[in-house]
C-alpha atoms as one frame of an Amber mdcrd trajectory, in Angstrom:
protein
  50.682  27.919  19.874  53.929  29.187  19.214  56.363  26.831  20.016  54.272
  24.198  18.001  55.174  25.687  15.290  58.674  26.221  15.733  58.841  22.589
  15.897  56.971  22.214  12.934  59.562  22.029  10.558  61.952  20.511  12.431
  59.620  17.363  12.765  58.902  17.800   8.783  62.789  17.708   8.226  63.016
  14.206  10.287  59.989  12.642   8.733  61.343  13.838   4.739  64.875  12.268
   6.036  63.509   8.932   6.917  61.544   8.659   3.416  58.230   9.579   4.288
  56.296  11.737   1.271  54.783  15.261   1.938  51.467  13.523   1.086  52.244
  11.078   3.966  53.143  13.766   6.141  49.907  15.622   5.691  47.788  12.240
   6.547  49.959  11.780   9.428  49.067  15.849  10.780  45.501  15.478   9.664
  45.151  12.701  11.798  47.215  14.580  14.622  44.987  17.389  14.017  41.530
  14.753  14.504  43.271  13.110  17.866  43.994  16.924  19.471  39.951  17.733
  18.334  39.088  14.440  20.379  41.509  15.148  23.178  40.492  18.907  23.034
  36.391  18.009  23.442  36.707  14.847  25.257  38.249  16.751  28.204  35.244
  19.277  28.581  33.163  15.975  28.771  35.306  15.172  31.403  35.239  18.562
  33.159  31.068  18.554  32.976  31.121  14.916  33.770  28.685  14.127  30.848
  28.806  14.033  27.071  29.017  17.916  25.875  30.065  19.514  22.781  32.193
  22.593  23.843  35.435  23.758  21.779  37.153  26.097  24.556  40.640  24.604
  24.720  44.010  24.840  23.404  43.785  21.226  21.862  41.099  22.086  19.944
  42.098  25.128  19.054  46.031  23.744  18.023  43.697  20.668  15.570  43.103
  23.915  13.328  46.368  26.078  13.538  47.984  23.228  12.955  46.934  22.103
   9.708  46.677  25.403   8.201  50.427  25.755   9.693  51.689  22.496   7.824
  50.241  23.772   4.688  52.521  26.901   4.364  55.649  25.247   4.943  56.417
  24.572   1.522  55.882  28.475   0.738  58.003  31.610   1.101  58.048  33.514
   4.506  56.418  36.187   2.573  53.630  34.298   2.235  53.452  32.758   5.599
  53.777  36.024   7.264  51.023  37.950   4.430  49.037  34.892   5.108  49.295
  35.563   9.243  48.152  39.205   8.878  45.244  38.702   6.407  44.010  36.228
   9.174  44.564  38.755  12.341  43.089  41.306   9.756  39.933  39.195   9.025
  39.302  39.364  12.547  39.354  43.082  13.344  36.831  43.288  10.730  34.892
  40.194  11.841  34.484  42.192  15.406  34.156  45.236  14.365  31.528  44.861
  11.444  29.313  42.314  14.035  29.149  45.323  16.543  30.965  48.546  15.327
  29.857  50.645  18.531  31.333  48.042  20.667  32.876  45.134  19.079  34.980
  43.628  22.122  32.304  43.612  25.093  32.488  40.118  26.967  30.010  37.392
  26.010  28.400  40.378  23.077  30.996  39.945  20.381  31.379  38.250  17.040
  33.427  35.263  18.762  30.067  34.699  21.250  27.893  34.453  18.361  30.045
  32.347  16.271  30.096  30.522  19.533  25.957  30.049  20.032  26.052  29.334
  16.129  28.122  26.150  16.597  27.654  24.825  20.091  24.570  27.008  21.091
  26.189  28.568  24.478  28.347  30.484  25.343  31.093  30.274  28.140  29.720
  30.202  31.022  30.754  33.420  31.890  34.349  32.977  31.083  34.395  34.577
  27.895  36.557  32.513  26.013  35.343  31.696  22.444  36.059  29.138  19.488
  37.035  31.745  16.817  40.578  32.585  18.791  41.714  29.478  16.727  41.759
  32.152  13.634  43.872  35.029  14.828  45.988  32.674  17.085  47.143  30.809
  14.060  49.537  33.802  13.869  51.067  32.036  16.971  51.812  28.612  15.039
  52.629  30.659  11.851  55.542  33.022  13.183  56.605  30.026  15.001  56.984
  28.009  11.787  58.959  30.883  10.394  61.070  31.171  13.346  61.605  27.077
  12.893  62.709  27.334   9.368  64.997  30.259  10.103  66.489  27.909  12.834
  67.178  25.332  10.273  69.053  27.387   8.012  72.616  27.194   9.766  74.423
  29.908   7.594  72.289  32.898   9.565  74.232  31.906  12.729  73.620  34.825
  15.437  72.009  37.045  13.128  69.086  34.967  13.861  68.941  36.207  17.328
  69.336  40.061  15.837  65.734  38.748  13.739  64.577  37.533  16.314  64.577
  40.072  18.989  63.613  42.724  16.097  60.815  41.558  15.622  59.202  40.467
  18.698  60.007  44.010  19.531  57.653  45.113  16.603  55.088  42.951  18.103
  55.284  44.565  21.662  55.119  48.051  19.401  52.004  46.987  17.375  49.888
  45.494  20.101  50.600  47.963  23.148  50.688  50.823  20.372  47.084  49.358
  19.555  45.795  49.079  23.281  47.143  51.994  24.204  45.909  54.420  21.520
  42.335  52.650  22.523  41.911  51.048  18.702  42.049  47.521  19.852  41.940
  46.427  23.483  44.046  43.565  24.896  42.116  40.937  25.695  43.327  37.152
  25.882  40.044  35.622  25.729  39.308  36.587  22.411  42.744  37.121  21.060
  42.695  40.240  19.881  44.666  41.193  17.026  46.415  44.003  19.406  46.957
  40.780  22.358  48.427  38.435  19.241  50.578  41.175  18.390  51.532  41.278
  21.793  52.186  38.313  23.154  53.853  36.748  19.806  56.702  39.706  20.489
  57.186  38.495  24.321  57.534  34.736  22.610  59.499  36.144  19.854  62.052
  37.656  22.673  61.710  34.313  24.345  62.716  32.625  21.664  65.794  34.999
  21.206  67.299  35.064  24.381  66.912  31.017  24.702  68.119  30.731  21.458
  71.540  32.796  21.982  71.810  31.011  25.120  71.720  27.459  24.807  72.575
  26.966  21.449  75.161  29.938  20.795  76.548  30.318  24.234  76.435  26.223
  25.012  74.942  26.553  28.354  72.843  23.244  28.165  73.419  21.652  31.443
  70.384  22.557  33.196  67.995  22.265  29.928  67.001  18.517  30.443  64.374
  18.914  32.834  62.498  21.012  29.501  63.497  18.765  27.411  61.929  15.945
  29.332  58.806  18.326  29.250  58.768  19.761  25.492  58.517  16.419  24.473
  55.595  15.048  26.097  53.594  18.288  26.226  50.084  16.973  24.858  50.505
  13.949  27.942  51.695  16.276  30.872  48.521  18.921  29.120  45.890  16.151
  29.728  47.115  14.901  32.919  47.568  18.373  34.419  43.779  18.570  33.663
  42.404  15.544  34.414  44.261  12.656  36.406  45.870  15.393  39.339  42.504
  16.614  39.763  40.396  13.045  40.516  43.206  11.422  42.383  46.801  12.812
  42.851  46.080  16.168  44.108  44.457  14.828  46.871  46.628  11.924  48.021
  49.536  14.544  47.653  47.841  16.869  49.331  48.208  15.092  52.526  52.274
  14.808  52.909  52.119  17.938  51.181  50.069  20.172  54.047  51.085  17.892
  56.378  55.059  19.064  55.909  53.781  22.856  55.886  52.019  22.617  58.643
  54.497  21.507  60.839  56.247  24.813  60.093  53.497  25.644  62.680  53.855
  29.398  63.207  55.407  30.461  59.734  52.428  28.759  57.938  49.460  30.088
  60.554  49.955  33.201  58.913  49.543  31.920  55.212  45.830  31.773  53.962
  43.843  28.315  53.480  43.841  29.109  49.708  47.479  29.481  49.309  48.258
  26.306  51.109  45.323  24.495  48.718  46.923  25.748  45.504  50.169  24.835
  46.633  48.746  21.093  46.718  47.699  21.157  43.534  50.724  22.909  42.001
  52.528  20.309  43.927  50.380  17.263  42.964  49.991  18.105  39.363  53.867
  19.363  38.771  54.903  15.511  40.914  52.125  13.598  39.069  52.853  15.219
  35.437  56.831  14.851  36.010  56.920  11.447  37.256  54.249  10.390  34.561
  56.611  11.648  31.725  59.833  10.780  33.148  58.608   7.157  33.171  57.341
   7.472  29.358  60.639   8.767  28.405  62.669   6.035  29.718  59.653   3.612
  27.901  60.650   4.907  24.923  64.186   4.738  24.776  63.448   1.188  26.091
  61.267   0.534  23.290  64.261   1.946  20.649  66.751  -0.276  22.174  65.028
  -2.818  21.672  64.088  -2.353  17.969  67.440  -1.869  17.525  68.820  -5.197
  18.808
């Protein structure tokens, strides 16, 4: 959620310079925002292997904090940042005023219900819910913020200073909040005190990469995320779909077939350890190879437009 939106404005900035209108712009993320909805639902059809209508995923969470991202660009941090709060804060109160006694139990909580209001279940157990697309539009906000400060090459290193500062007053604000027992962390249903929270570890993230690679020039070994970063939504889907039908297990059979010829090393390691390790293996090979051929596709495809 984050780094989407510190790429936000840098994509705005390309699409302005090559002419396009900020009306054209917002067409072209609505209908980003309608494709990650599709993406986001079609996969849980493909995880229940029938037609379903279920909203717990990141793509259909990002076809909301985007748009409402994209929107605030053309306003004042202030505002971005006021706007970020009121959202975390409309959640505390959502929570707490649905059950005041006990307003973050699993499956019992104003997320669940918002849940059986739209879709009519609940998550299986899991106890993730639709309504984290609210507070976690924080994420995609700060990041946005962070973008545009990015873009603004007179701040130099004091960006890292801003940076680190306040990723550190995230930590404060969401471990001061779990640990005083006001707000719990808990991922599922992004809790104002977990946004808090894990927006400070990506805000420190985002400082120490930042000093590094573009103040301190070390850049060599940065291709390999570069490849990634910009085919995220296609590695996403394949990770969850295509290494699960097919690659994991046709990898899976050089892959435990090397470890187990370290015969008495790998006797010792668990049957679990050595399955994961074929699908970390399968999907990592599968999703790398996958992108690395759609990268050299496109620069294929730009050569060729411009001959």
């Amino acid at each position: 959620m984050f780094i989407v939106g510190v790429a936000m404005p840098f994509s705005l900035r390309s699409r302005m310079a090559r002419g396009d209108s900020w009306q054209q712009c917002l067409r072209h993320i609505l209908w980003r925002g309608l494709l990650l909805f599709c993406f986001g639902t079609g996969l849980h059809c493909i995880y229940s292997g029938k037609l379903v209508f279920e909203l717990w995923n990141v793509l259909t969470q990002l076809s909301f904090t985007v748009p409402v991202t994209f929107l605030l660009l053309r306003t004042n941090w202030k505002v971005q940042l006021g706007t970020s709060f009121l959202l975390l804060a409309i959640t505390e109160v959502c929570y707490r005023l649905y059950d005041p006694t006990a307003p973050f139990v699993m499956d019992k909580n104003f997320g669940s219900a918002v849940d059986m209001l739209l879709m009519g279940k609940l998550n299986n157990g899991g106890g993730w819910v639709t309504f984290n697309c609210v507070p976690t539009a924080a994420h995609t906000i700060w990041g946005a913020i962070c973008g545009q400060l990015l873009l603004e090459e007179k701040l130099g290193g004091d960006r890292v200073k801003t940076f680190a500062l306040a990723g550190l007053i995230g930590l404060a604000i969401g471990f001061g909040l779990h640990w005083s027992d006001v707000t719990p962390i808990v991922k599922r249903i992004a809790t104002t005190s977990f946004t808090f929270a894990s927006g400070g570890w990506a805000l420190l993230a985002l400082a120490f990469f930042h000093w590094l690679i573009d103040l301190k020039k070390q850049q060599a070994w940065t291709w390999p995320f570069v490849v990634v970063g910009m085919n995220s939504i296609f590695i996403y889907l394949f990770f969850e779909n295509g290494r699960v039908h097919w690659l994991v297990p046709t990898v899976r059979i050089f892959n435990d077939g090397f470890l187990n010829a370290l015969a008495s090393a790998l006797r010792r390691w668990p049957s679990p350890i050595r399955c994961w390790s074929g699908s970390f293996t399968g999907g990592c090979a599968g999703s790398w190879t996958s992108t690395r051929f759609i990268s050299r596709f496109r620069r294929l495809r730009h050569s060729v437009k411009v001959c």
